[in-house]
DOSE-56350 format. One line per 3 residues: their letters; for each residue z, x, y of C-alpha. Coordinates in pm, whole numbers. Layout:
<pts>
A	Z/X/Y; ...
</pts>
This chain:
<pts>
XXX	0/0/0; -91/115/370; 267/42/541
XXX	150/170/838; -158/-101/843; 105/-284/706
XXX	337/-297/972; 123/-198/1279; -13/-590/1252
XXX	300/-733/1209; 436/-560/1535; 107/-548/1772
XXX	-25/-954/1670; 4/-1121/2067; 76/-1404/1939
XXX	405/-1312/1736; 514/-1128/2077; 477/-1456/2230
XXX	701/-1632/1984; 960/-1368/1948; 1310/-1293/2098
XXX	1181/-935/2228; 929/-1107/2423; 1047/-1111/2746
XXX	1136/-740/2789; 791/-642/2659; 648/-794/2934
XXX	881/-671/3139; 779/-295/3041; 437/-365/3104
XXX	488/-523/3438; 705/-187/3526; 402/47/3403
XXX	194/-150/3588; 393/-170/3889; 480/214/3874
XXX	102/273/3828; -24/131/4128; 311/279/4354
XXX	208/601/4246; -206/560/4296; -107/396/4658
XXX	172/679/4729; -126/993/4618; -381/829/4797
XXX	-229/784/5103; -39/1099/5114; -354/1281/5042
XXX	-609/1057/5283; -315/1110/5517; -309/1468/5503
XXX	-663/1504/5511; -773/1239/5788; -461/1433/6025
XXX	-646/1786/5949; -1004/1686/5995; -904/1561/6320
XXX	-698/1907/6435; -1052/2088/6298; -1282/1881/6560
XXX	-1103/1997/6804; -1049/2335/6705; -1212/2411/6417
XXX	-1060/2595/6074; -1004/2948/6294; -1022/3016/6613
XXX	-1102/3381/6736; -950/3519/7085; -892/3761/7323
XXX	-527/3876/7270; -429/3805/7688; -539/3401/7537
XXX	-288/3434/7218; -25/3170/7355; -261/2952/7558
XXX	-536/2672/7508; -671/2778/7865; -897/3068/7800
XXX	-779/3341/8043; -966/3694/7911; -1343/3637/7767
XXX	-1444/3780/7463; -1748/4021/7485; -1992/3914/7213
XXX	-2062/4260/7123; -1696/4315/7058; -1734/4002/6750
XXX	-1875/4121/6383; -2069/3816/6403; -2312/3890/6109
XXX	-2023/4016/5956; -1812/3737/5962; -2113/3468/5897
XXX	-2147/3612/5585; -1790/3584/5508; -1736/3419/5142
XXX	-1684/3050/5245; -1725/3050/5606; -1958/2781/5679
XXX	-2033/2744/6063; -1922/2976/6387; -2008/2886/6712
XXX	-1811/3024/7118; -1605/2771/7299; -1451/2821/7670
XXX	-1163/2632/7774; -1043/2564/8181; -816/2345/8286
XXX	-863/2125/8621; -849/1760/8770; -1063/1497/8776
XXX	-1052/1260/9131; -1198/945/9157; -1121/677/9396
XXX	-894/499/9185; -656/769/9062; -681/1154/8944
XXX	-589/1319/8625; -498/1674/8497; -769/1776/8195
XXX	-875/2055/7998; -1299/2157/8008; -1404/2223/7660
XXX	-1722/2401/7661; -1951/2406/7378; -2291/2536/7297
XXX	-2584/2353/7115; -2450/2484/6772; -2145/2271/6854
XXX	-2100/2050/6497; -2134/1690/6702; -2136/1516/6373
XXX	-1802/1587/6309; -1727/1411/6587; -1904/1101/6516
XXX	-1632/878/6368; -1440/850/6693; -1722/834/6914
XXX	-1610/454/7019; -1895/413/7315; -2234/617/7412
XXX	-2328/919/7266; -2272/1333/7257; -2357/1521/7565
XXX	-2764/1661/7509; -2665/2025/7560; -2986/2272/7599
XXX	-3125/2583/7807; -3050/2423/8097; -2748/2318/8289
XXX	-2628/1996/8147; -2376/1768/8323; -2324/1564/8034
XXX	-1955/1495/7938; -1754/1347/7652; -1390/1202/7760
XXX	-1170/1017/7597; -1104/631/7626; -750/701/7697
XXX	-903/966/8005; -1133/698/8078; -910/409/8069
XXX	-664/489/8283; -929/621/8555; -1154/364/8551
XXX	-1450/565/8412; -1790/428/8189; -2069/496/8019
XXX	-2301/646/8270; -2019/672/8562; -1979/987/8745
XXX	-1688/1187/8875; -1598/1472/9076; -1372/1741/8868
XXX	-1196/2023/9051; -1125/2336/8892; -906/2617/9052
XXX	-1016/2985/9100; -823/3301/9103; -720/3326/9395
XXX	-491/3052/9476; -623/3058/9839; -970/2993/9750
XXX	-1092/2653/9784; -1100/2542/9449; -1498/2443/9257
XXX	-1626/2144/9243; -1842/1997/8975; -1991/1618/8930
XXX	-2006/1546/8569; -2144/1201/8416; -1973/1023/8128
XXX	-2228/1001/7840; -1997/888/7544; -1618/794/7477
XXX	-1442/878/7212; -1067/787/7083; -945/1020/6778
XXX	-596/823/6781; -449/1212/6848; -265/1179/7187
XXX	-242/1539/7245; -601/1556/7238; -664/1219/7402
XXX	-465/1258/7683; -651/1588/7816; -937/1682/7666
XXX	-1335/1653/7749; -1596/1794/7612; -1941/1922/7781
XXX	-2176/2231/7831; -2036/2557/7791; -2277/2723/8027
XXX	-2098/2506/8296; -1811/2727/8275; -1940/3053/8234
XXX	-2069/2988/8596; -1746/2837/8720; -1565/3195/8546
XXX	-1828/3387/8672; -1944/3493/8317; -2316/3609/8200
XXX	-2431/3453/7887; -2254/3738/7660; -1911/3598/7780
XXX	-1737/3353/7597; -1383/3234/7590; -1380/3255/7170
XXX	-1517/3161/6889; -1454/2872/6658; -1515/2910/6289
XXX	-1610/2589/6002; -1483/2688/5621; -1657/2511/5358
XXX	-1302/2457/5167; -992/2387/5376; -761/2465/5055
XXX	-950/2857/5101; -764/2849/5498; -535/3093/5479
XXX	-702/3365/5235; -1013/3337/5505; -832/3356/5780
XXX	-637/3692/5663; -949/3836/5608; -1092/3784/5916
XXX	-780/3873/6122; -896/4223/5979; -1249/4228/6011
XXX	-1252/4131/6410; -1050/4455/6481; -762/4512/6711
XXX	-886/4400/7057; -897/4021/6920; -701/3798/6778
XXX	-761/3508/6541; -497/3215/6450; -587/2923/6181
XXX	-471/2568/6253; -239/2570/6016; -68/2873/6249
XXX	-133/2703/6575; 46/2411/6473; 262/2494/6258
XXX	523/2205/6261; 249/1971/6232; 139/2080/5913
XXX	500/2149/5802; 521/1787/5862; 220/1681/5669
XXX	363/1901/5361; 645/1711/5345; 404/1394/5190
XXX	337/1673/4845; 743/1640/4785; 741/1262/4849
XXX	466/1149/4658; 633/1424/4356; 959/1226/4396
XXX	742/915/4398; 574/937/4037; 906/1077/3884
XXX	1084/760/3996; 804/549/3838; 778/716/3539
XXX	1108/713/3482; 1145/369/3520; 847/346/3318
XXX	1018/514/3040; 1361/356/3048; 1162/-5/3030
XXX	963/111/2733; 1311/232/2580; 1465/-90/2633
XXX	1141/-268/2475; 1131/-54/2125; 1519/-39/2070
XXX	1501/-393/2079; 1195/-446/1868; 1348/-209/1640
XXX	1670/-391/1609; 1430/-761/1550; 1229/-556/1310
XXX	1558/-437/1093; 1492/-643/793; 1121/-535/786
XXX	1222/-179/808; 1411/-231/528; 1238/-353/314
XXX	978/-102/387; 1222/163/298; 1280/23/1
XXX	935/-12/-98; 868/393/-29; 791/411/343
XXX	873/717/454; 1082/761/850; 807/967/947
XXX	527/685/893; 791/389/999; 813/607/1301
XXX	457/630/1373; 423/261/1372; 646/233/1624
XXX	535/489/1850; 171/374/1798; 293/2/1863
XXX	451/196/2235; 111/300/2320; -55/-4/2301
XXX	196/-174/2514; 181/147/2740; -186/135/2747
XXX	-182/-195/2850; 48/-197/3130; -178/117/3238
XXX	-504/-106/3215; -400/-374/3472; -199/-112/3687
XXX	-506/97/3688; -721/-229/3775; -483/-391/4087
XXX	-399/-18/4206; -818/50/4247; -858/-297/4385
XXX	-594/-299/4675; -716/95/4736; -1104/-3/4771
XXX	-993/-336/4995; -800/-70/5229; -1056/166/5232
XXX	-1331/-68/5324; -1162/-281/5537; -826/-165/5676
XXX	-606/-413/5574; -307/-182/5704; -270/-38/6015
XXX	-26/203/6145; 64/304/6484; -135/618/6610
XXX	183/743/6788; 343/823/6539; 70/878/6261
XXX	-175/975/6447; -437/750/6307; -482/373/6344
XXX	-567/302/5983; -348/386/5697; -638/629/5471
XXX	-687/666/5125; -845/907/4908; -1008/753/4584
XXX	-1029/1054/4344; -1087/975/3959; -946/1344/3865
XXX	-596/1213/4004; -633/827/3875; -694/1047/3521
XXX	-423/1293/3530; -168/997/3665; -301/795/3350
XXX	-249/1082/3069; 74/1195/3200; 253/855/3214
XXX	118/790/2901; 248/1138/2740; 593/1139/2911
XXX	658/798/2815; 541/875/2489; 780/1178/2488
XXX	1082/995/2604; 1007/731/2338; 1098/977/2051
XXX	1451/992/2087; 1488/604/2019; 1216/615/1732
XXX	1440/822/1549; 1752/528/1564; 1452/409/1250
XXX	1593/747/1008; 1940/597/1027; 1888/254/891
XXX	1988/153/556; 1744/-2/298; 2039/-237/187
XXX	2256/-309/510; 1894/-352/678; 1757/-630/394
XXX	2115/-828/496; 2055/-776/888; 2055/-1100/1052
</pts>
């Protein structure tokens, strides 16, 4: 006789869980698989969409690396240029996962208009700028057309623009300070071709975007003068390797910072989602595990008399055991199926259509993010299975203690 056949369709028949005292707690272990299956696919794929929507935003503005002059080394302003000849820029574009590198010049100064005025900071970019990255948060118009030419084409923010009254297509005087504080300060007109809100404040609240050439005139620069260099990696999770490597390359009269070192408590913060969503799928499993524990102890203890007889007709613990455990995987697997299937659907509805917002202050995004990933959905699915698996072995082996007669009496 095949006890294992045997017994596996006694125990895993629907119907007879339907009609039997253990039930209730079955279902109640699947519901807590389930449930702990789609806390921990909603926990890693909003930790990890967090993590990643906060950095790409930090990298628009100032790319993976940035490259100095060491007098700029504790200031956004650029204050010293950096001589183009000084840069390894072949060098450094063939740089094992560097992707894009392109100059930058930063000056701060105020815009007037005849509403109000506001403090900013001039980001100047050349036609290799990466625009695209930028096209997410672009909420009006389009990117500044920056060519040969002069171009007074300007990107601000709709927090900039909102609070000065500024469109699509309006212009604006901008004063910008010189060295000497008695000089009159420069004046340029610039004209609003796009608007863009990244949800970032600290970038919001100051920064605008336009032709680089504008301020190597306003600095007094020729065209080999820039105020550094930006650099794209292909691989963010490659960031700090890169960036050692270049801090070497670019020699001792620069100086070269990733984001991740520029701001630092930012991405300290941001870490801090890895230990949560850790602490996360413990809990789950763990409760997981202790359901499915409660579930076979007590279809053990309705399945006594079966055992028992079992025994006595040759079935060895071992293959009694196996029953069980196979019996655990089924009802494991299950709960997995349907957590797997409401955990996907609630994660595609917020993905698609951002059922859940959050507020920008404080998360710096509008839109809570998720990152769909079936390598994760996988591991989280073979390592609740195995642990709960593993934690069911202990209880399986209550089966080695029963006796044949006492167990044939049981009632």
């Amino acid at each position: 006789m095949n006890f294992e056949l045997f017994l596996a369709k006694r125990l895993i028949t629907t119907k007879q869980y339907k009609s039997s005292i253990s039930a209730p707690i079955i279902k109640i272990a699947i519901v807590a698989i389930a449930l702990g299956m789609v806390v921990m696919m909603i926990s890693i794929a909003t930790g990890i969409g967090l993590q990643q929507k906060i950095s790409d935003k930090i990298t628009v503005f100032n790319g993976h690396i940035q490259i100095t002059n060491f007098d700029d080394n504790q200031s956004d302003i650029t204050i010293t240029p950096v001589y183009l000849d000084s840069l390894p820029l072949m060098q450094l574009k063939s740089t094992k996962g560097v992707d894009k590198i392109y100059p930058y010049a930063t000056k701060a100064g105020i815009i007037r208009t005849q509403k109000d005025f506001e403090g900013i900071v001039f980001k100047g970019v050349d036609e290799n700028y990466q625009w695209n990255n930028f096209a997410e948060y672009i909420v009006q118009g389009n990117f500044p057309k920056i060519t040969d030419g002069f171009s007074n084409e300007i990107l601000i923010s709709k927090t900039i623009a909102n609070r000065l009254g500024l469109k699509i297509n309006s212009e604006f005087n901008t004063f910008f300070l010189k060295e000497n504080p008695e000089s009159p300060p420069s004046v340029r007109v610039f004209k609003v071709v796009g608007i863009y809100d990244s949800g970032f404040s600290e970038f919001d609240s100051s920064i605008i975007l336009g032709d680089l050439k504008q301020l190597q005139r306003l600095n007094k620069w020729n065209a080999n003068l820039v105020g550094g260099y930006e650099i794209l990696l292909n691989d963010f999770d490659q960031l700090n390797e890169i960036g050692e490597e270049i801090y070497y390359e670019i020699g001792t009269s620069l100086n070269s910072k990733t984001i991740v070192e520029k701001y630092p408590a930012l991405f300290e913060w941001i870490q801090l989602f890895d230990t949560n969503m850790v602490v996360i799928i413990w809990i789950m499993i763990l409760v997981a595990g202790i359901n499915m524990i409660t579930a076979l102890l007590v279809l053990i203890l309705e399945k006594t008399q079966l055992i028992g007889i079992l025994k006595s007709l040759g079935a060895t613990n071992a293959s009694i055991q196996k029953v069980f455990l196979f019996n655990a995987t089924y009802l494991i697997s299950l709960g997995l199926f349907w957590g797997n299937f409401i955990g996907l659907a609630l994660l595609v509805l917020q993905k698609y259509f951002g059922i859940i917002t959050l507020n920008p202050e404080t998360y710096y995004v509008s839109v809570a993010p998720v990152y769909i990933n079936l390598n994760y959905i996988l591991l989280l699915n073979i390592g609740t299975l195995l642990l709960c698996l593993l934690m069911l072995l202990i209880p399986s082996l209550i089966i080695s203690k029963i006796s044949p007669v006492k167990a044939i009496k049981f009632e």
